[in-house]
N, CA, C and O atoms as CSV, one atom per row, in Angstrom:
chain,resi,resn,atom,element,x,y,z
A,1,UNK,N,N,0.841,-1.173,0.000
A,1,UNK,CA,C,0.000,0.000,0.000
A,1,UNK,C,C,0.884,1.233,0.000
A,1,UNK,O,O,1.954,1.188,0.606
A,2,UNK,N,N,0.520,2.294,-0.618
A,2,UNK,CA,C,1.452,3.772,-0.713
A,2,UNK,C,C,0.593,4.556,-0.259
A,2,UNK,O,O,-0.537,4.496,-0.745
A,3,UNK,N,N,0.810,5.288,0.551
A,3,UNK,CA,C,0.317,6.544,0.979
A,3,UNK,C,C,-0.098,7.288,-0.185
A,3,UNK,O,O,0.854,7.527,-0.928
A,4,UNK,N,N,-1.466,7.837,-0.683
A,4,UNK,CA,C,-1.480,9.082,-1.756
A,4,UNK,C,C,-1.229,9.614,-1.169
A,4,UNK,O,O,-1.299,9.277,0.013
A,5,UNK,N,N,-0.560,11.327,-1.682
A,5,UNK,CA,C,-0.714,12.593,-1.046
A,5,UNK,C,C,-1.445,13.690,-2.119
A,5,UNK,O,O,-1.793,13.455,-3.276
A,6,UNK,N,N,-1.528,14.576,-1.592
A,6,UNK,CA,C,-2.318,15.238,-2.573
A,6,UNK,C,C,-2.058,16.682,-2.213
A,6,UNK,O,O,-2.702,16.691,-1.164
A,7,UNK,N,N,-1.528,18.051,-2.334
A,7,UNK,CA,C,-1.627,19.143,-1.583
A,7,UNK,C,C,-2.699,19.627,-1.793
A,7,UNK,O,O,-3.650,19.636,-2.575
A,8,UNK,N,N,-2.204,20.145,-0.646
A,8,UNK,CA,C,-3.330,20.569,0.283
A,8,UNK,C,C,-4.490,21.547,-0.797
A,8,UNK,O,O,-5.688,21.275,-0.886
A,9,UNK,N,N,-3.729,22.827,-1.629
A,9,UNK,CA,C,-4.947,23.754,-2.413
A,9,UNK,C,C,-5.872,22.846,-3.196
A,9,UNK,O,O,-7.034,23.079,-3.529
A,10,UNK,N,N,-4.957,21.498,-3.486
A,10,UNK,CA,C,-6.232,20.881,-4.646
A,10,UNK,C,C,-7.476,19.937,-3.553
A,10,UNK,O,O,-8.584,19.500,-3.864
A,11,UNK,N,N,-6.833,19.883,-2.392
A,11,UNK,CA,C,-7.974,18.829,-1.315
A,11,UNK,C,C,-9.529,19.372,-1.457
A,11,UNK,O,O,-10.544,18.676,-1.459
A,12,UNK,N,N,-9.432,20.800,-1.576
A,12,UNK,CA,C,-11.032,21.118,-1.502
A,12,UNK,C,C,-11.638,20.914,-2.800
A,12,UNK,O,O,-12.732,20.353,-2.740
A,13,UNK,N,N,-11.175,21.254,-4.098
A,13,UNK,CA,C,-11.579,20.669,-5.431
A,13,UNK,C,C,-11.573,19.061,-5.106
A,13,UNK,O,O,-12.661,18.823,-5.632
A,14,UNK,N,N,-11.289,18.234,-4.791
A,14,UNK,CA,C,-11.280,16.565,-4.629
A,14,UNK,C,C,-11.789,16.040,-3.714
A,14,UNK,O,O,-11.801,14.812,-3.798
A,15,UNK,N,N,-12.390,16.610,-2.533
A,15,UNK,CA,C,-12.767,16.609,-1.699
A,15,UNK,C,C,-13.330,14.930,-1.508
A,15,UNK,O,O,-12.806,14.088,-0.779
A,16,UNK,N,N,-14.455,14.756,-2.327
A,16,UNK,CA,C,-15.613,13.445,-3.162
A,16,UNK,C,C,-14.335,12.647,-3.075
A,16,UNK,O,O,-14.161,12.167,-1.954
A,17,UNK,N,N,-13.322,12.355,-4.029
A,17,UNK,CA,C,-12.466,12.055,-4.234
A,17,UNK,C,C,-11.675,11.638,-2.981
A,17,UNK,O,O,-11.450,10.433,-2.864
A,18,UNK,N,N,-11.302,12.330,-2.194
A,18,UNK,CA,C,-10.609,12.302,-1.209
A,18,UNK,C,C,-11.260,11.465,0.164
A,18,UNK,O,O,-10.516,11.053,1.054
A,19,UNK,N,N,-12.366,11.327,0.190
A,19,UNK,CA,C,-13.496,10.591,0.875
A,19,UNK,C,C,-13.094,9.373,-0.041
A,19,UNK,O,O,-12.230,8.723,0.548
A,20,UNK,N,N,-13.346,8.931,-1.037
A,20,UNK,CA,C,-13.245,7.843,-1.486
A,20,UNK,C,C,-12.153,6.907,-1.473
A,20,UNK,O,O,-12.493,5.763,-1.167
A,21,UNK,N,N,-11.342,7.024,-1.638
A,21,UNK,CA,C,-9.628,6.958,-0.945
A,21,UNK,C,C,-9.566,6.327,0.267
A,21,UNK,O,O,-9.208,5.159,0.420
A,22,UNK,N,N,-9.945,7.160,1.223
A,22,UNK,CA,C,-9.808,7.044,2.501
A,22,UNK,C,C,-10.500,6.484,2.947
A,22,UNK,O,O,-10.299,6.221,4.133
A,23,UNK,N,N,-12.033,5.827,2.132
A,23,UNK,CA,C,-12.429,4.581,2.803
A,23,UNK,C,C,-12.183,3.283,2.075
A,23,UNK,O,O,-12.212,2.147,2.548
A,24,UNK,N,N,-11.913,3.696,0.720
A,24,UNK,CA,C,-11.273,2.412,-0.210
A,24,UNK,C,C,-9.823,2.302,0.758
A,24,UNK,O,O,-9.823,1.268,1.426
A,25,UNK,N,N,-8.678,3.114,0.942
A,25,UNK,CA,C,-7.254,2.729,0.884
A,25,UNK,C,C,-6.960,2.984,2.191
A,25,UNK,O,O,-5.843,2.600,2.537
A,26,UNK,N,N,-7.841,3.685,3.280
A,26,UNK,CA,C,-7.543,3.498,4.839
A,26,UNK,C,C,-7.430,4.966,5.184
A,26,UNK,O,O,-8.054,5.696,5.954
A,27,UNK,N,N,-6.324,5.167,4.271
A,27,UNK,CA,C,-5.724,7.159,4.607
A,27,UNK,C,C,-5.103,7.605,2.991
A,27,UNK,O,O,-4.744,7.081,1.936
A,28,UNK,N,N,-5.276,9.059,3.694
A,28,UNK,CA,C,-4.615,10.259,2.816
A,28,UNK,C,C,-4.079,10.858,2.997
A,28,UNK,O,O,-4.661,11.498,3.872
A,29,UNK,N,N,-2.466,11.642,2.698
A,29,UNK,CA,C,-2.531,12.521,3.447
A,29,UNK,C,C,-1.819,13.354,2.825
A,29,UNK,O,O,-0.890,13.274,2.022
A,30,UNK,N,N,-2.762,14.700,3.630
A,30,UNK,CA,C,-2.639,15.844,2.306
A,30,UNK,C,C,-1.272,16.659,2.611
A,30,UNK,O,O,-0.515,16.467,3.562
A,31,UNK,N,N,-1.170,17.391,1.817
A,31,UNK,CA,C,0.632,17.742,2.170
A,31,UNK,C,C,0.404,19.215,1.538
A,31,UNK,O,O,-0.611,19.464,0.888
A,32,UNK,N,N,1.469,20.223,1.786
A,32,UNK,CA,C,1.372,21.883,1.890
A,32,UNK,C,C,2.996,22.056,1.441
A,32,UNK,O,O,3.981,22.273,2.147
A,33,UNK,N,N,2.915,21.934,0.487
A,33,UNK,CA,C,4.835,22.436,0.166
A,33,UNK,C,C,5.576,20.915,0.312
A,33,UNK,O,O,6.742,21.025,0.692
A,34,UNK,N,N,5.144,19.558,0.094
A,34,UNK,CA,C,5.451,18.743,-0.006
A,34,UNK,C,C,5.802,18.204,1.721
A,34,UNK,O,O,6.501,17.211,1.922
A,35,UNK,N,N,5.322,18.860,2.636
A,35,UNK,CA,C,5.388,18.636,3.945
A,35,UNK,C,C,3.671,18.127,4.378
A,35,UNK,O,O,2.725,18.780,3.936
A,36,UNK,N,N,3.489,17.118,5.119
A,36,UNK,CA,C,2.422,16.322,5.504
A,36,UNK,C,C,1.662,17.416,6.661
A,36,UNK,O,O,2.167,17.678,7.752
A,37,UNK,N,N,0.574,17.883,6.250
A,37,UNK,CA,C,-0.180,18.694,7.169
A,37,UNK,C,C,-1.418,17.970,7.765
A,37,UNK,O,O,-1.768,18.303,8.897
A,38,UNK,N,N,-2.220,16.858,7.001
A,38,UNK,CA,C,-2.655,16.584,7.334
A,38,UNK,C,C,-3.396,15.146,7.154
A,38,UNK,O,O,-4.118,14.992,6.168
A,39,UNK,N,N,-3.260,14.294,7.914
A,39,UNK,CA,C,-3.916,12.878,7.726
A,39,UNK,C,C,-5.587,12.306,7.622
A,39,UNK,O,O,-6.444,12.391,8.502
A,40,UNK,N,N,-5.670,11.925,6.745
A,40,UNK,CA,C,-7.599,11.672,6.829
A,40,UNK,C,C,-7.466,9.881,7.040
A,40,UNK,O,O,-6.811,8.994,6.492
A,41,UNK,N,N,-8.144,9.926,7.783
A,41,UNK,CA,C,-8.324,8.183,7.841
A,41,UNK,C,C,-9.693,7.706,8.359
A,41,UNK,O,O,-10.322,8.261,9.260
A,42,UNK,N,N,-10.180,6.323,7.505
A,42,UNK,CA,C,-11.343,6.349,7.393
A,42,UNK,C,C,-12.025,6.829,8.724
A,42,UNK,O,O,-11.311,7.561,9.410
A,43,UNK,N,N,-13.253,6.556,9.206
A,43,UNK,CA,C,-13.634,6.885,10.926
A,43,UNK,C,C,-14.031,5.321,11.403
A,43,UNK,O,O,-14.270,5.026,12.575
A,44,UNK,N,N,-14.055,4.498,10.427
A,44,UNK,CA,C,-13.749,2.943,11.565
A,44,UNK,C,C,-12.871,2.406,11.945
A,44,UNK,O,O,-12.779,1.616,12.885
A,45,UNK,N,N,-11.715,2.991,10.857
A,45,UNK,CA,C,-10.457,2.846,10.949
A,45,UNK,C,C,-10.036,3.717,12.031
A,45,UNK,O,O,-9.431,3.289,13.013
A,46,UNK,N,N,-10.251,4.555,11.915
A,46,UNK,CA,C,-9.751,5.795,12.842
A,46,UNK,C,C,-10.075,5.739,14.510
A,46,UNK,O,O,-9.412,6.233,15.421
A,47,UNK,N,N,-11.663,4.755,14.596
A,47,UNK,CA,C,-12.046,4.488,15.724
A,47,UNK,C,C,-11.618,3.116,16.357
A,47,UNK,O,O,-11.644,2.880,17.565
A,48,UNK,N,N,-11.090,1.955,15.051
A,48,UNK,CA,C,-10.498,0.732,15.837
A,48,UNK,C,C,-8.746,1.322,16.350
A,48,UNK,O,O,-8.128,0.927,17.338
A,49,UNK,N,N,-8.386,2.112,15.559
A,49,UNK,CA,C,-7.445,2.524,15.903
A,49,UNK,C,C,-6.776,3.343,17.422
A,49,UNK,O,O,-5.713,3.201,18.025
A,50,UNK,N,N,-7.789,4.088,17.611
A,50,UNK,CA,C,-7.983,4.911,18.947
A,50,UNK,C,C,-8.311,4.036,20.253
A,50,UNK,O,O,-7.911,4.097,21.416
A,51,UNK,N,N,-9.249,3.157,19.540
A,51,UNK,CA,C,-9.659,2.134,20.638
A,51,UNK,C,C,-8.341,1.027,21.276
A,51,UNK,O,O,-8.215,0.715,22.460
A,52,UNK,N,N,-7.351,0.518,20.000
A,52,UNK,CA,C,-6.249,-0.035,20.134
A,52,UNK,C,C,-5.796,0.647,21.154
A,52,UNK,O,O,-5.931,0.171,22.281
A,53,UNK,N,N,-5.113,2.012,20.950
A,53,UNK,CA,C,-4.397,2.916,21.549
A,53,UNK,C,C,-4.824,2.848,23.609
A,53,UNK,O,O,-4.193,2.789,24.664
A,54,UNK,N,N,-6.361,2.911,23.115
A,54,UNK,CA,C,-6.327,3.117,24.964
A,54,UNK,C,C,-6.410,1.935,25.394
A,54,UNK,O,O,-6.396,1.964,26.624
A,55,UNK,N,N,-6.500,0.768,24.944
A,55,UNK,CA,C,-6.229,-0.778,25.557
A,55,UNK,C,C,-5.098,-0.341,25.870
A,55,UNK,O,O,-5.086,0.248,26.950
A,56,UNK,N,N,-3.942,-0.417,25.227
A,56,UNK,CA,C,-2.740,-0.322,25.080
A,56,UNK,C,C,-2.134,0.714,26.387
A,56,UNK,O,O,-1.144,0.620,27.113
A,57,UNK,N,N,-3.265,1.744,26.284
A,57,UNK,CA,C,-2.523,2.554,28.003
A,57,UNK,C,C,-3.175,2.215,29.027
A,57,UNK,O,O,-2.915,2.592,30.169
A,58,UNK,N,N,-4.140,1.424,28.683
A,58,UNK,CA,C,-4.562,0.446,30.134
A,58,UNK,C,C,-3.511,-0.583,31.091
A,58,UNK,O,O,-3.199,-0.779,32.266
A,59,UNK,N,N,-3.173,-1.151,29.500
A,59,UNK,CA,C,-2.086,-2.088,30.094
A,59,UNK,C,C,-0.795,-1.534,30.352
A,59,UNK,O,O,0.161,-2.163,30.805
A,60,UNK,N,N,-0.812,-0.324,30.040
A,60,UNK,CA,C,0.628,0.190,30.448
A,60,UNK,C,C,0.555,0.200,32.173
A,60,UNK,O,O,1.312,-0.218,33.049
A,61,UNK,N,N,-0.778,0.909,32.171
A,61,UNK,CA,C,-0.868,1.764,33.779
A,61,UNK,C,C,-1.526,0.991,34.590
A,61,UNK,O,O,-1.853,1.457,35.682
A,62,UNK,N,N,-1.942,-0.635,34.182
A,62,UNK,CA,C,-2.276,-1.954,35.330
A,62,UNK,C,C,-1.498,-1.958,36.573
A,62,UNK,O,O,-0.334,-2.353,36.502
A,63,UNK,N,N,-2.131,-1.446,38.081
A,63,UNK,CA,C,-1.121,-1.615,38.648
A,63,UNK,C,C,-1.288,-3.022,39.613
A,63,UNK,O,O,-0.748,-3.120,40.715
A,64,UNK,N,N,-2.297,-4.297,38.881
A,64,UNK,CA,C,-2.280,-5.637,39.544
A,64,UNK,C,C,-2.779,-6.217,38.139
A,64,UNK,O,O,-2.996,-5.852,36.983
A,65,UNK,N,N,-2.838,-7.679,39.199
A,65,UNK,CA,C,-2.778,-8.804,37.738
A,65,UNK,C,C,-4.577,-8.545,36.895
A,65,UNK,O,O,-4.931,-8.700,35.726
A,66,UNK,N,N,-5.457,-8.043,38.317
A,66,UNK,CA,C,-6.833,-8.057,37.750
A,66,UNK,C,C,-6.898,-7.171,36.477
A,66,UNK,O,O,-7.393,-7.469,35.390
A,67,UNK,N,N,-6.307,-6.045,36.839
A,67,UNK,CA,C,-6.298,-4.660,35.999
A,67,UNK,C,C,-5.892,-5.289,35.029
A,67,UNK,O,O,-6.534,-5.104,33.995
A,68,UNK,N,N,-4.705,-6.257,34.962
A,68,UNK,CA,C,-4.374,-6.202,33.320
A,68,UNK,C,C,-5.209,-7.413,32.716
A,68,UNK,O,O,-5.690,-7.386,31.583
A,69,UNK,N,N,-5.293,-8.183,33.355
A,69,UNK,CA,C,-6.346,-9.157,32.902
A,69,UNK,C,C,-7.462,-8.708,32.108
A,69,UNK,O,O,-7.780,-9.122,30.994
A,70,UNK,N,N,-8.248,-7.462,33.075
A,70,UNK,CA,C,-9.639,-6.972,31.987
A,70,UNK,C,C,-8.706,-6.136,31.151
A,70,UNK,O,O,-9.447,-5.956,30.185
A,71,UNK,N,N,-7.627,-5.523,30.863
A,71,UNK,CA,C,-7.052,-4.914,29.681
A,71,UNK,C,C,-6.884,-5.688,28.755
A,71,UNK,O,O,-7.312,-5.237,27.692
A,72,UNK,N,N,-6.441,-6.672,28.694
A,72,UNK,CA,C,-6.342,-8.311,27.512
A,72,UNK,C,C,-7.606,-8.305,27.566
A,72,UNK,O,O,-8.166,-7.556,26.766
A,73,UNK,N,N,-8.260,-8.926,28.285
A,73,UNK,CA,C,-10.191,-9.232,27.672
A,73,UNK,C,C,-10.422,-8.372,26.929
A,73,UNK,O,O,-10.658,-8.684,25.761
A,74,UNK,N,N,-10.446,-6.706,27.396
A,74,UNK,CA,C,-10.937,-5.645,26.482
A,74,UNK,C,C,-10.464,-5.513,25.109
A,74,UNK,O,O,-11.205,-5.348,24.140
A,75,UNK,N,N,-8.920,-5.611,25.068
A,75,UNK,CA,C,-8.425,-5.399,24.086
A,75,UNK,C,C,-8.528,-6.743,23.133
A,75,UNK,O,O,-8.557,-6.463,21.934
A,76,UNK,N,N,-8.590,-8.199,23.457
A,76,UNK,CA,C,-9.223,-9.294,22.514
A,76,UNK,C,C,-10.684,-9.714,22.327
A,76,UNK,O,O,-11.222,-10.672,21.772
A,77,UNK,N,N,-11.228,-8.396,23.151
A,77,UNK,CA,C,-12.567,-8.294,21.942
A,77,UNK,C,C,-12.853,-7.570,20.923
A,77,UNK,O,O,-13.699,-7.789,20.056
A,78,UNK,N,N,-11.882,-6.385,21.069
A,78,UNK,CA,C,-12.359,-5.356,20.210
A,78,UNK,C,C,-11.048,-5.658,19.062
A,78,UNK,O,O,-10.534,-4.682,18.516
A,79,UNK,N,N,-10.556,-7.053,18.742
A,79,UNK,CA,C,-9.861,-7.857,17.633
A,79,UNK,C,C,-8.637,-6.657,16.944
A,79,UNK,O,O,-8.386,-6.742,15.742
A,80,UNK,N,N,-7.994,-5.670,17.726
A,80,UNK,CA,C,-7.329,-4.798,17.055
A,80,UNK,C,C,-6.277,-5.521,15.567
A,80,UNK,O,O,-5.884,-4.941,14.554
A,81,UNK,N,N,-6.082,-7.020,16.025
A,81,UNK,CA,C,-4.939,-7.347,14.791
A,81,UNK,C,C,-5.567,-6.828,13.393
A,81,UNK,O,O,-4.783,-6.485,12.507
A,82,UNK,N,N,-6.645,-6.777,13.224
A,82,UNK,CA,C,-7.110,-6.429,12.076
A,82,UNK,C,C,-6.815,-5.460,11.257
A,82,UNK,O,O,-6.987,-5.466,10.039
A,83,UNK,N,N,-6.322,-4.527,11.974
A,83,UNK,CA,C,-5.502,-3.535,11.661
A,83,UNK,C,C,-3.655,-3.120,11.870
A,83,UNK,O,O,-3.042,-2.052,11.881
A,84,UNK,N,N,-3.247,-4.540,12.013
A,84,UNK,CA,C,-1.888,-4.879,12.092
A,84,UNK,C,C,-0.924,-4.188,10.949
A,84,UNK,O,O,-0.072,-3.303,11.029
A,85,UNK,N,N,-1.434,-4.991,9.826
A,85,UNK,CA,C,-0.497,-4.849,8.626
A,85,UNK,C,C,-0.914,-3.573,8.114
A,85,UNK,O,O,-0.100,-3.072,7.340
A,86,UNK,N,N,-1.920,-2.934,8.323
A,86,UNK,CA,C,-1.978,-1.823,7.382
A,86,UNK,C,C,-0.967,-0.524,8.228
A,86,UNK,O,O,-0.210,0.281,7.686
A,87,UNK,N,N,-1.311,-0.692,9.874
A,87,UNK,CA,C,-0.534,0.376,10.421
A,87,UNK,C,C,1.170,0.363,10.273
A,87,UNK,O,O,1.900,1.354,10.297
A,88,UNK,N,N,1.641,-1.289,10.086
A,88,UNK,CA,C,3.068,-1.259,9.879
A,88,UNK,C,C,3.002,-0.725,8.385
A,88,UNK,O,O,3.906,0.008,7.985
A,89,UNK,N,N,2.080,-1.036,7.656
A,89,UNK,CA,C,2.513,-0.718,5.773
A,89,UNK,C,C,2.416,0.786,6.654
A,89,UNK,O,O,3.501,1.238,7.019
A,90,UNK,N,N,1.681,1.253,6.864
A,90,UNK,CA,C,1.620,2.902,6.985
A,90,UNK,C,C,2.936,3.538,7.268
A,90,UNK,O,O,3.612,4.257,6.532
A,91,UNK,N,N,3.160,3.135,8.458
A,91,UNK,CA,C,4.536,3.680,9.319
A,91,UNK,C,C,5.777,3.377,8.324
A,91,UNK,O,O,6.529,4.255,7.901
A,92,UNK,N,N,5.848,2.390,8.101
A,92,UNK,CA,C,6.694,2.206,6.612
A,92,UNK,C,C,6.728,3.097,5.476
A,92,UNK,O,O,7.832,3.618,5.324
A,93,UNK,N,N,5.879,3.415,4.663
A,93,UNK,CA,C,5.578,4.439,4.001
A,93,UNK,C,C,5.719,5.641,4.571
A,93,UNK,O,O,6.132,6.494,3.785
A,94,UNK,N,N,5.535,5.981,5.585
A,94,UNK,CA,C,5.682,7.728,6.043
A,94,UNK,C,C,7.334,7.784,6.635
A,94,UNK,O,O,7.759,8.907,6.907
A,95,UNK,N,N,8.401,6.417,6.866
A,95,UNK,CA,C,9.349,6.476,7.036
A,95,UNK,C,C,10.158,6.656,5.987
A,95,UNK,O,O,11.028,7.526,5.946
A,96,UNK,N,N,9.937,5.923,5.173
A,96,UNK,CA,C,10.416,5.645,3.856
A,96,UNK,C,C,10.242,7.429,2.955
A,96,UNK,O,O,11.155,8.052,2.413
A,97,UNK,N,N,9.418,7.662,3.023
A,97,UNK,CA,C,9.281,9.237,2.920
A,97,UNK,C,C,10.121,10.382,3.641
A,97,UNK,O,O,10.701,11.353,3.157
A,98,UNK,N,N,9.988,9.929,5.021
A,98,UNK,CA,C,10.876,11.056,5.530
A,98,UNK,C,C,12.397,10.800,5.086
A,98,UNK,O,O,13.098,11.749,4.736
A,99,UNK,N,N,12.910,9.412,5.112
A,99,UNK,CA,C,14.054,9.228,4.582
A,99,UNK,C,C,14.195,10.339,3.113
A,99,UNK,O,O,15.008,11.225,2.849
A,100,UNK,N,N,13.310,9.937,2.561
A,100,UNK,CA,C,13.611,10.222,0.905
A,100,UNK,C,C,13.918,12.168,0.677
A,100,UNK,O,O,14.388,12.734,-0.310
A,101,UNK,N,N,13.426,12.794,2.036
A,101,UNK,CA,C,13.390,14.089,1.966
A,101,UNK,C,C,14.742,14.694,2.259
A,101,UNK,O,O,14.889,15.916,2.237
């Protein structure tokens, strides 16, 4: 998967376009002088994603075995792997970019 980018003056002409993307390909992200200003990502994506995130500081800040126990339950229901490979393709791509600059 490759990141599109698109700058930023043409985002409001593509707008339709730019919605479509981002729920076909996950994200977009729009760029201002070839610098990344701003990321669109779908909103289920965007919400399994967020949801990952605060499992993830649950189990940071467990301070017994119960606490982390319901942090694993919580976090293997709401199946975050599903979104495994696309966040490493992502982070890959926006590395691979900053390298290239």
């Amino acid at each position: 998967m490759t990141i599109l980018r698109i700058p930023l003056t043409e985002a409001a002409r593509r707008l339709k376009q730019i919605r479509q993307i981002a729920q076909d390909q996950g994200v977009v992200v729009l760029t201002n002088h070839d610098k990344p200003v701003l990321i669109v990502v779908e909103v289920e994506r965007g919400k399994r994603l967020l949801e990952g995130t605060d499992h993830l500081a649950k189990l940071l800040v467990a301070d017994n075995l119960l606490s982390f126990a319901r942090a694993i339950s919580a976090a293997d229901e709401q199946r975050p792997g599903i979104d495994v490979d696309w966040i490493k393709q992502a982070l890959r791509d926006l590395q691979a970019d900053e390298r290239a600059k």
